[in-house]
N, C-alpha and C positions, 0 to 999 in steps of 0.2 A: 445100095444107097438109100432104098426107098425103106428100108426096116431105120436104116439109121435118123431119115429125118421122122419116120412117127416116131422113133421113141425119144428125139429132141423137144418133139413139139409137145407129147405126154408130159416132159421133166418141164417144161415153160409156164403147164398150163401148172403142174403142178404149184409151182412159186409163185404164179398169179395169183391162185387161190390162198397160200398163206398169207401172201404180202397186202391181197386187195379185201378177202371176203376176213379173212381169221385174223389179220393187224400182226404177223408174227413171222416176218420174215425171214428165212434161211440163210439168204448169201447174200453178198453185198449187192450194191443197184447196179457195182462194175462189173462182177462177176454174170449177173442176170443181163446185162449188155454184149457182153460177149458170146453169151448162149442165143439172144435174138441177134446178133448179126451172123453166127455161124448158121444157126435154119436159115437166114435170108439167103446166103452163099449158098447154101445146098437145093436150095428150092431152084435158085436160078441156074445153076446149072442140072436140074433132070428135067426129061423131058415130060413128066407126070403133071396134069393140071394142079394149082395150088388151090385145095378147096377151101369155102370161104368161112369154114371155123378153124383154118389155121391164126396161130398168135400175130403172124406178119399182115394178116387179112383185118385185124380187126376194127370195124366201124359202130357208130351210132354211140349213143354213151360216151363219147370222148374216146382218141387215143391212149392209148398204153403210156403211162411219161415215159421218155426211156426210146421209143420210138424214134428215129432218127428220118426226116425228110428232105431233101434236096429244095436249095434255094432256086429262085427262077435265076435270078442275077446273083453271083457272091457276095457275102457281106464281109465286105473287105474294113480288115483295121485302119487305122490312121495312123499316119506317120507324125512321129511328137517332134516338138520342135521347145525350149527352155529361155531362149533369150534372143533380143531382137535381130542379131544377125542371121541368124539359122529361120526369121521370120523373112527377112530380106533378100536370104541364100533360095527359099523357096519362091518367092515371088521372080527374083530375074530365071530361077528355072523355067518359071513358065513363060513367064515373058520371049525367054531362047525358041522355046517348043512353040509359040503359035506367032514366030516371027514379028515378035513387034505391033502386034493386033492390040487395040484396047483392050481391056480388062476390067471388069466391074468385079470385084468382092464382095461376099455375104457372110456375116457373122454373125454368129450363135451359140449361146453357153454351152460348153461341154458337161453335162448333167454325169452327175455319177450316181450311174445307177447300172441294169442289166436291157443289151441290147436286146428288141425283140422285132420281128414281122408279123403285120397286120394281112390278113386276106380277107376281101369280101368279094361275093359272088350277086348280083343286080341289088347292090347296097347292105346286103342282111352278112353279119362276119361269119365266118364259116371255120378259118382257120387260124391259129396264131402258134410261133416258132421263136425259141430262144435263135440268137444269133450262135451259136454252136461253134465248128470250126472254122464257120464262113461260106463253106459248099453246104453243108447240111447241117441242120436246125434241128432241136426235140419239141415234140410236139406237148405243147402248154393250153392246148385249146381254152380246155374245161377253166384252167385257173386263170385267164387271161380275163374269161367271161364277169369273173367277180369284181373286174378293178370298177368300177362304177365309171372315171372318165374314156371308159372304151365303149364308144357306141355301139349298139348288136344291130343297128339299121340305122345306115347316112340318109342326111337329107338330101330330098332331090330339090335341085335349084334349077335355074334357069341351064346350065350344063347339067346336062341330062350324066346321069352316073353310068359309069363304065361297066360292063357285064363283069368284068375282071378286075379287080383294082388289090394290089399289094402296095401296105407303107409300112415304114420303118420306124420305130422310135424307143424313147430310151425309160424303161419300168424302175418308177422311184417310192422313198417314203419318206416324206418330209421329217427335217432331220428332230423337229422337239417333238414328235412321237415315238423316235427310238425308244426313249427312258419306258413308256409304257407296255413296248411290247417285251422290253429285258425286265421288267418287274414282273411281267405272267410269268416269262418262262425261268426266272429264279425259283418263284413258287413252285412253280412243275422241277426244278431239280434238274432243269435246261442249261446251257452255257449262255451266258447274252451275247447278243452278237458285238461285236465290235465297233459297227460304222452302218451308217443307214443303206452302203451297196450292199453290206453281207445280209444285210436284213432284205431288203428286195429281192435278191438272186434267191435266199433262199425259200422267202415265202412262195417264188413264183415254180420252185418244183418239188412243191409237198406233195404227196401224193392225194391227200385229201382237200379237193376243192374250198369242203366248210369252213379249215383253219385257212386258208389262203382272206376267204373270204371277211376274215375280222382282223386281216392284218390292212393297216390305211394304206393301200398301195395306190399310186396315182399314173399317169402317165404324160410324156407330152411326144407329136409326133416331129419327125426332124426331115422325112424323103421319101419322096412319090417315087416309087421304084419302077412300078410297072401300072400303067388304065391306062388297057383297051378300046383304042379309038378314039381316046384326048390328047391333043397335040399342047405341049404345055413348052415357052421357047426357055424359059428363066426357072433359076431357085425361086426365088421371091414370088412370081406367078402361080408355081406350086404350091405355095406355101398359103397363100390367099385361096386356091381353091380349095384347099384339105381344108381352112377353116368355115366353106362356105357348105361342105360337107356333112357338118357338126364335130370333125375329128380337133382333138387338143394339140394345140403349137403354140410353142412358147414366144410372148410377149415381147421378150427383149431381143427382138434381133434386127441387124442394120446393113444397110447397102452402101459401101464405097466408094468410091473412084481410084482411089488410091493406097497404095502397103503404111503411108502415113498416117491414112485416117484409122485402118486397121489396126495400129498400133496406139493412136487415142484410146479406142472402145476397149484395146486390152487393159490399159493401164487404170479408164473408169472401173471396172470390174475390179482389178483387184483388191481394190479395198472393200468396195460397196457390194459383193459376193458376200459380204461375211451376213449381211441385214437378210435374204432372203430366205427362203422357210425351206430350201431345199440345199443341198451339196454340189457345187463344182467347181471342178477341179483343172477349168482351164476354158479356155474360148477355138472355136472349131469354125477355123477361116477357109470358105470354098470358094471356088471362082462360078460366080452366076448363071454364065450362058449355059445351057445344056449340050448347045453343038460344039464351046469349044471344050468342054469338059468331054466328051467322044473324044476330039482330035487329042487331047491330052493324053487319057489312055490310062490303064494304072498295070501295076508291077505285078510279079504273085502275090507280093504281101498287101500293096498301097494305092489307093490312087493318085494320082499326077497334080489332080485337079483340087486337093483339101490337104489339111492338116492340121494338126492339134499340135495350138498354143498352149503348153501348161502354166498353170501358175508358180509361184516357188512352193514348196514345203511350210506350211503354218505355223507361225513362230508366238511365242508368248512369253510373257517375267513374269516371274513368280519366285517365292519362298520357300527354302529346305527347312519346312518346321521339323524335322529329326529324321535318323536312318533308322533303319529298326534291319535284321539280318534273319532270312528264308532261310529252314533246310532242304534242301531236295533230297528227291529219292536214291541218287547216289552218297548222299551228306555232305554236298557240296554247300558251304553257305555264301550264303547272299544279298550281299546288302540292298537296300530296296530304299528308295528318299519318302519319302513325309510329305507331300506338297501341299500347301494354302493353296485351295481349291481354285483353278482355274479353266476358262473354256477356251478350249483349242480343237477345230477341226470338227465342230458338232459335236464334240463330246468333253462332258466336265474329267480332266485329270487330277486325281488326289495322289499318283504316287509314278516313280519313274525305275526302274533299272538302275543299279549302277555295276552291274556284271561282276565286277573282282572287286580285292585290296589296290591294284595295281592299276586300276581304271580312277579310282576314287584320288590315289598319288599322282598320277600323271596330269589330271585337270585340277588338282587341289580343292576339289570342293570338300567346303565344312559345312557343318548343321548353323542352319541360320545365312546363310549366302542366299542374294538374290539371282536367280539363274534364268538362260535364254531355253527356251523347250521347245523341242520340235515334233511333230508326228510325223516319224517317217514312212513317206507312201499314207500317210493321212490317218493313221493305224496305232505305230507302234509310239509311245513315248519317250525321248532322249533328250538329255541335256546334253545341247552345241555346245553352250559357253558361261560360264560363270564371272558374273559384273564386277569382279573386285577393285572395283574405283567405289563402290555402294558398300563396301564394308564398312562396318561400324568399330567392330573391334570384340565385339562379344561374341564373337561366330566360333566355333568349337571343331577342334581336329576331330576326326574320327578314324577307329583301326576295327579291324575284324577282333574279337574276345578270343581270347587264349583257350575256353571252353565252349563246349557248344549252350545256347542258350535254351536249348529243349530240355537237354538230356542231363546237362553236365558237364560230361567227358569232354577230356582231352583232345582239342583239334589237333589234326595233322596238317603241319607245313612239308613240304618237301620244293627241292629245288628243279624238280623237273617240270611243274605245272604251275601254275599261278592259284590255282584254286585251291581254297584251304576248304580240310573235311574232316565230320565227325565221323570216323569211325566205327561207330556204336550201331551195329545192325537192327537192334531193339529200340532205336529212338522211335519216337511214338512221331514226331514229325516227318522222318524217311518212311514210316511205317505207310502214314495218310495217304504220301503222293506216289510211294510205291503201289498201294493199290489205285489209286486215281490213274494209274498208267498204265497197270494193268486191264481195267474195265474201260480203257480209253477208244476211239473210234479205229485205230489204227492198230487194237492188240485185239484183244477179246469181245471188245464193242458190247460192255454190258450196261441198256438201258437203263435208266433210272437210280443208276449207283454215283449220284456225285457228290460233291463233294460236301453239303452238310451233310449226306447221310453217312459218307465215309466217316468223318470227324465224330459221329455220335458212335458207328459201331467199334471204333477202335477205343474210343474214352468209357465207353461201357465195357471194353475189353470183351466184346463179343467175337470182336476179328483181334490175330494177333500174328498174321501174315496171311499171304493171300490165298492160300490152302482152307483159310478156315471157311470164306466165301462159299464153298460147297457144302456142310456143313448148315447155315443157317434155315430157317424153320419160320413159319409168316405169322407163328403167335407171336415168338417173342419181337420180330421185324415190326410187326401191326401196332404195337406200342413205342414203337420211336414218335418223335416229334413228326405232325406233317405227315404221317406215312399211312395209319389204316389198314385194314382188310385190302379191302381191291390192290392198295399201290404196294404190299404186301409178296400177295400172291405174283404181281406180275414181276416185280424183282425176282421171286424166287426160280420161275419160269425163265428169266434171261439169262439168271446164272446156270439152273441147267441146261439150258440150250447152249452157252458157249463150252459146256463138255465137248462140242462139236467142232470146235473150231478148227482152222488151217493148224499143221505144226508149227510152224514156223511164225504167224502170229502168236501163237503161245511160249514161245519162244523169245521172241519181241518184247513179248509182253512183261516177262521176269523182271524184264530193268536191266542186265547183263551190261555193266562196263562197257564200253566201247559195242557195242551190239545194238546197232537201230533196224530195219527193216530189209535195207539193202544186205549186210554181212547177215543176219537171220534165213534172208531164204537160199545164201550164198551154201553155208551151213549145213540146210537143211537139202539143198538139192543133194548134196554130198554123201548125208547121213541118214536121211529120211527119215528118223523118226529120235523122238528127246532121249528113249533109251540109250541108242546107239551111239549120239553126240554124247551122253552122259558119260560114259565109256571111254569116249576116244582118248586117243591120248595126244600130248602137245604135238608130238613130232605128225601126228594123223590130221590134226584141223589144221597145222602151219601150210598143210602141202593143199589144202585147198587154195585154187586161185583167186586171187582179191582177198586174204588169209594169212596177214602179217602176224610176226610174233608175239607181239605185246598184245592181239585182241585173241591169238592163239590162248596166250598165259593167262588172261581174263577170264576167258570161258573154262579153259581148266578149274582156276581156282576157285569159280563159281561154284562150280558142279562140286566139287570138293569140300564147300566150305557150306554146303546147305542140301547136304542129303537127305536130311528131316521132313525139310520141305519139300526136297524130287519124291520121297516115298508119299508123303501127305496127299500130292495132286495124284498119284499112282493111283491110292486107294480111292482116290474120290472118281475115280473111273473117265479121267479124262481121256479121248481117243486118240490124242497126239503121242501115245505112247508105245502104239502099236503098229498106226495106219504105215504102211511102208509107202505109199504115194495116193497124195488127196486130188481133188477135183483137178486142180491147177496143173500140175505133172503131167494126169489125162488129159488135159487138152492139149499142153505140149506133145505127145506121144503122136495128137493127132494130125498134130500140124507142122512138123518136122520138116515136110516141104514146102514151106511154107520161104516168101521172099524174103521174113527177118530169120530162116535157118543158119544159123554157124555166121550170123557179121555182127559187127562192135558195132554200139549206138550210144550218141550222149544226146541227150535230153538237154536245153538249156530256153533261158526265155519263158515267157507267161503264157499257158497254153488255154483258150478260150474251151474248147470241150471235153476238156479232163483235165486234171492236176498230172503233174511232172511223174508224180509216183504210179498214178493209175496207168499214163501212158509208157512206164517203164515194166509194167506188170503186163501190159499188152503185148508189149514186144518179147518177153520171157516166155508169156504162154505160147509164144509163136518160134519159140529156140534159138531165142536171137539174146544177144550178150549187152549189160549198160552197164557203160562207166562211167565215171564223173570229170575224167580230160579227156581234151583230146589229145593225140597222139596220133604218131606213124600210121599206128595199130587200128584207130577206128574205122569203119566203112561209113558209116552215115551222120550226120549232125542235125539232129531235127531242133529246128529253131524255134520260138513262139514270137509272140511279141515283147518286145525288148533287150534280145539276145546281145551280147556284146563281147566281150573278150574272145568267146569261146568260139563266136560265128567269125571274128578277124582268123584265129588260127587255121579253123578249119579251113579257110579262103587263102591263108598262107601255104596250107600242108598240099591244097588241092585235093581235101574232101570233100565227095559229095552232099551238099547240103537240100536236106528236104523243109518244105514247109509244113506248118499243120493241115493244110490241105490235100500236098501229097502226102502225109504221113496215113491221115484218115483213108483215104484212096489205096494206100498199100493195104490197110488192115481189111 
C-alpha cells in the first residue's frame, strides 16, 4: 500500500505543478478530485504517519481549491415552496410540530448568488468554504480574501468576539456589472456567462486569486452558525450582532407575527426586486427563536424551521422583429426570433429559440407579433404566449426554406423527426459548430479555440474539418484578427496537448448522431479504442448494453461515410487510437470493490458539488452502472435538490434512495 500512495502523491504533486506553477493542466479538476480523495482513503487507512509535504497536508499559501473540508453544522438546502398555499401548508406544519406555541417569523431575500461559510478564529478570518454538498465544503480561502466586503478582522464591541465564530452567507455580483465582466471575457475568446450566479460561482473557484480579485464580487451574511461562548436566543439578535461585528447583512429584512404578514413582504418584493442592483429569486422565511428552530429539527435534505418562497419565472412583451434559421452541426436548422431588445431577469434579451417548424405551427407565432418571454430558471429565453388580440394585421407567416440558407442544398424533410436538415457535410456552417464542439469543455477542451477564432479559420479555409486543427502552425494562427504571437503559440499547445485526450471524449467529440457522452463511453468501455469501434460491425455495437439500433446504425455509417477524416486524426498521431484503456478504466480496475461495484444508479435533481455528469462519471470509475429511469432494475436513486418524478418512482418501486450527502459519504 505504501508504494502505492508515494506514487499517488508523486502523480498529485505532479498536476499541481502543471496546473499551479506552468498554467497547463493535464486532467480535468474532476479527474484531479478523484486522485485527492483516493490518497485521502489510502492515507487513512495505513497505519504509516502522513508527512507533512503530502498533497492532503497542505498549509500556508492557501488551500489547494479542490480540497474538500467537513462542515461543523451541514449546510442544509431549503425547501421551495411556489404559491401561497404551500406558504400556509408549511407554517401549520410547524405550528403541528411545536404544539400551538407562538411563532415569530423572519424574512429575507433569497439572493442568488453562491452559498459560502465564513470562519474566524479571535476575530482575524482564517478560513472560507463553498457550501459543497452540505457535509463538506472546498476550500476558497485565498479567493474569499479579495471580495473587499469580507472583513479579515471583526470589530470588537462591547460583546467581546468569540475564539471561534463560523457564518454563512450568500457570494454575489451585482447584476449591471455582468455586461462588463462578459465584454473582457468575449475579448479573451471566453463564453459570457449567462446570469450574475454563474458569474459569482465561478469567479469564486478560479484557481487564480488575481482574476477573482477584479471580478466585483460582494457579499452579504444571512446565519451565525456557530460563536463559541455567545448565547444569541433569536435570528434577528444574531443578525444585529454580525452587524455590530463589521460583517455585511442585508438591509431588508423583517419580523412577523403572523404567515399574513409574511405573505405582504412577499408580494412587496415582487415587483420592487426588479429596482435593486442585485438578483433574487425569492424570499427565505425562518421561524425566529433559535430553541424552537432545535425542537423543529430538519430532514436529510431540509430544515423544519425555513423555507424558500420563490418568485414566479420573469415575464416580459416584447416584439418578433424577424426569424432568421441556425445550422448546427448535425444541419439541423433552426429558427431563432429577432427580438426588440428587452430586460428580463438581469439580462437584456435580443433573440429567443423557437426549436422546430412545428413549435413555430403549434403557437402560431409570426414575424411582427407582440409575445409574452420568460427566462426559464432565470436563464434560458422562451416565448409562453403570443398576444394575438395586439395584432395588427401586417405580421407575417413563417416556414423553414426548402434549402439550406448557408450552403444551398437541399433540406431534408422526413417523417420520422420533426427536424428538417441540410445534408451537405461541407456546409461551412455545420462545419463551425462542428469544430466548436469538438474543442468544447465536455470533448477535447481546446482552450482559446472559440468561436470568432473558429469562424475566421474555416472562412480563411485554413480548417476544412477538424482533422486539419492539428495541422495549424502559430505564424499563420498569429495573424488572425485578435490573436498574436503569445495567444498563437498557446492555441497551438492546447491543440497538441488534446492529442491526449480520454477516447471516448474524442469520440464525443466527432458530433456522431445520436452519440453524446453517456453512449460514448458506453462504446468505448466495449471497444476501447476508435480503431476497434471504427471496425465494428452493426450487429458488434447493437449487442452493447444501452446500444439500440438506430444509434448502432449511426455510428456504423459515421465511420463509413468519413474515413478521410478517421485516417486524417490517425496521422495526426492522436492516442485514442491505440490506448486500449486510459486513466479512467485504471481507476475502475482499482476500485471494483468498491460499494458502487455491479448496481444501477440514476442520477436526478440539482447536485450542489458536482454536476449530474461528473457524479455519473464518479460512480463509473467505481464500477457502478447509470441510467436515466428508474426501473425494477435500479439499486440506488441519488437525488439532489429538486428531484421529482423520478424520486416519486423510486419511492413507489421501494428503491433505495440516497442523498448527495450520503452519495459523497459512499465515495
Amino acid at each position: 500500500m505504501q508504494r502505492e500512495i508515494n506514487d499517488l502523491r508523486a502523480l498529485i504533486r505532479h498536476h499541481e505543478h502543471k496546473y499551479y506553477i506552468e498554467n497547463q493542466p493535464e486532467i480535468s479538476d474532476a479527474k484531479f478530485d478523484v486522485l485527492m480523495r483516493q490518497l485521502e482513503a489510502l492515507e487513512e487507512a495505513s497505519d504509516t504517519p502522513i508527512p507533512p509535504d503530502s498533497p492532503t497536508q497542505r498549509v500556508g499559501g492557501g488551500a489547494v481549491l479542490g480540497t474538500r473540508i467537513p462542515h461543523r453544522n451541514p449546510m442544509l438546502s431549503l425547501n421551495n415552496s411556489y404559491d401561497k398555499q404551500e406558504l400556509r401548508e408549511f407554517a401549520e406544519r410547524v405550528r403541528r410540530l411545536l404544539e400551538d406555541a407562538p411563532v415569530e417569523y423572519i424574512t429575507e431575500l433569497k439572493i442568488d448568488g453562491l452559498g459560502v461559510s465564513l470562519i474566524y478564529e479571535n476575530g482575524v478570518f482564517t478560513r472560507g468554504l463553498t457550501r459543497g454538498d452540505g457535509e463538506y465544503g472546498e476550500d476558497i480561502t485565498d479567493n474569499l480574501r479579495t471580495i473587499r466586503s469580507v472583513p479579515l478582522r471583526l470589530v470588537d464591541t462591547e460583546t467581546a468576539l468569540p475564539p471561534v465564530l463560523e457564518v454563512r452567507g450568500e457570494v454575489f455580483i451585482p447584476k449591471h456589472l455582468l455586461n462588463d465582466i462578459n465584454v473582457q471575457r468575449e475579448a479573451e475568446a471566453e463564453p459570457p456567462f449567462a446570469n450574475p450566479r454563474n458569474a459569482a460561482a465561478g469567479s469564486l473557484r478560479l484557481q487564480d486569486a488575481s482574476i477573482t480579485a477584479s471580478r466585483p464580487l460582494d457579499i452579504f451574511i444571512y446565519t451565525l452558525n456557530y460563536a463559541e461562548g455567545v448565547e444569541v436566543a433569536t435570528h434577528t439578535a444574531s443578525l444585529k450582532l454580525m452587524k455590530h461585528w463589521g460583517l455585511k447583512c442585508n438591509p431588508h429584512t423583517a419580523c412577523h407575527k403572523s404567515i399574513d404578514d409574511v405573505q405582504h413582504y412577499y408580494e412587496q418584493w415582487v415587483t420592487e426586486r426588479h429596482d435593486l442592483p442585485y438578483e433574487t429569486d425569492g424570499v427565505v422565511v425562518k421561524v425566529n427563536q433559535f430553541s424552537q428552530q432545535r425542537e423543529l429539527g430538519a430532514t436529510s435534505k431540509y430544515p423544519r424551521w425555513a423555507i424558500a418562497y420563490k418568485f414566479d419565472a420573469q415575464q416580459a412583451i416584447t416584439t418578433i422583429k424577424d426569424i432568421e434559421v441556425q445550422v448546427g452541426r448535425t444541419g439541423v436548422l433552426t429558427p431563432v426570433a429577432i427580438l426588440e431588445p428587452v430586460l428580463l431577469a438581469g439580462a437584456t434579451i435580443t433573440n429567443a429559440t423557437l426549436h422546430n417548424e412545428q413549435e413555430i405551427q403549434t403557437k402560431d407565432i409570426r414575424i411582427g407579433d407582440r409575445i409574452v418571454l420568460e427566462r426559464a430558471g432565470d436563464v434560458i429565453p422562451k416565448i409562453v404566449e403570443v398576444l394575438t388580440a395586439e395584432r395588427t394585421g401586417n405580421e407575417k407567416l413563417f416556414g423553414l426554406p426548402d434549402e439550406c440558407p448557408v450552403c444551398n442544398t437541399a433540406v431534408q424533410r422526413t417523417e420520422d423527426e420533426v427536424a428538417v436538415r441540410c445534408v451537405n457535410m461541407a456546409c461551412v456552417a455545420q462545419l463551425k459548430r462542428r469544430i466548436a464542439h469538438y474543442a468544447s469543455r465536455n470533448a477535447l477542451q481546446i482552450e482559446g479555440l472559440g468561436p470568432a477564432t473558429i469562424d475566421q479559420l474555416v472562412d480563411k479555409e485554413l480548417v476544412r474539418d477538424v482533422a486539419d486543427l492539428y495541422a495549424l502552425e502559430v505564424e499563420p494562427l498569429s495573424k488572425l484578427e485578435r490573436m498574436g504571437v503569445p495567444s498563437a503559440r498557446n492555441l497551438v499547445h492546447q491543440i497538441e496537448h488534446s492529442k491526449t485526450a480520454p477516447v471516448e471524449k474524442v469520440l464525443f467529440g466527432l458530433g456522431i448522431f445520436h452519440v453524446g457522452e453517456t453512449v460514448a463511453e458506453l462504446l468505448i468501455e466495449r471497444f476501447l479504442s476508435l480503431d476497434a469501434l471504427s471496425t465494428a460491425t452493426l450487429e458488434e455495437i447493437e449487442s452493447v448494453d444501452g446500444i439500440g439500433p438506430q444509434i448502432a446504425e449511426s455510428v456504423v455509417n459515421f465511420f463509413s461515410q468519413n474515413k478521410p477524416l478517421i485516417d486524417k486524426l490517425r496521422k495526426a498521431d492522436l492516442q485514442c487510437f491505440t490506448v486500449a484503456a486510459d486513466a479512467t478504466r485504471t481507476e475502475a480496475s482499482m476500485m471494483t470493490d468498491s460499494f458502487f461495484s455491479g448496481k444501477t444508479f440514476v442520477v436526478t435533481g440539482s447536485l450542489e458539488g458536482m454536476t449530474r455528469t461528473e457524479a455519473s462519471k464518479e460512480i463509473k470509475t467505481r464500477g457502478g452502472k447509470v441510467t436515466s429511469s428508474v426501473t425494477s432494475k435500479t439499486d440506488y436513486l441519488i437525488a439532489g435538490e429538486g428531484a421529482g418524478s423520478k424520486y416519486a418512482k423510486a419511492e413507489e418501486l421501494g428503491i433505495p434512495i440516497l442523498t448527495e450527502a450520503d452519495f459523497f459519504e459512499k465515495l
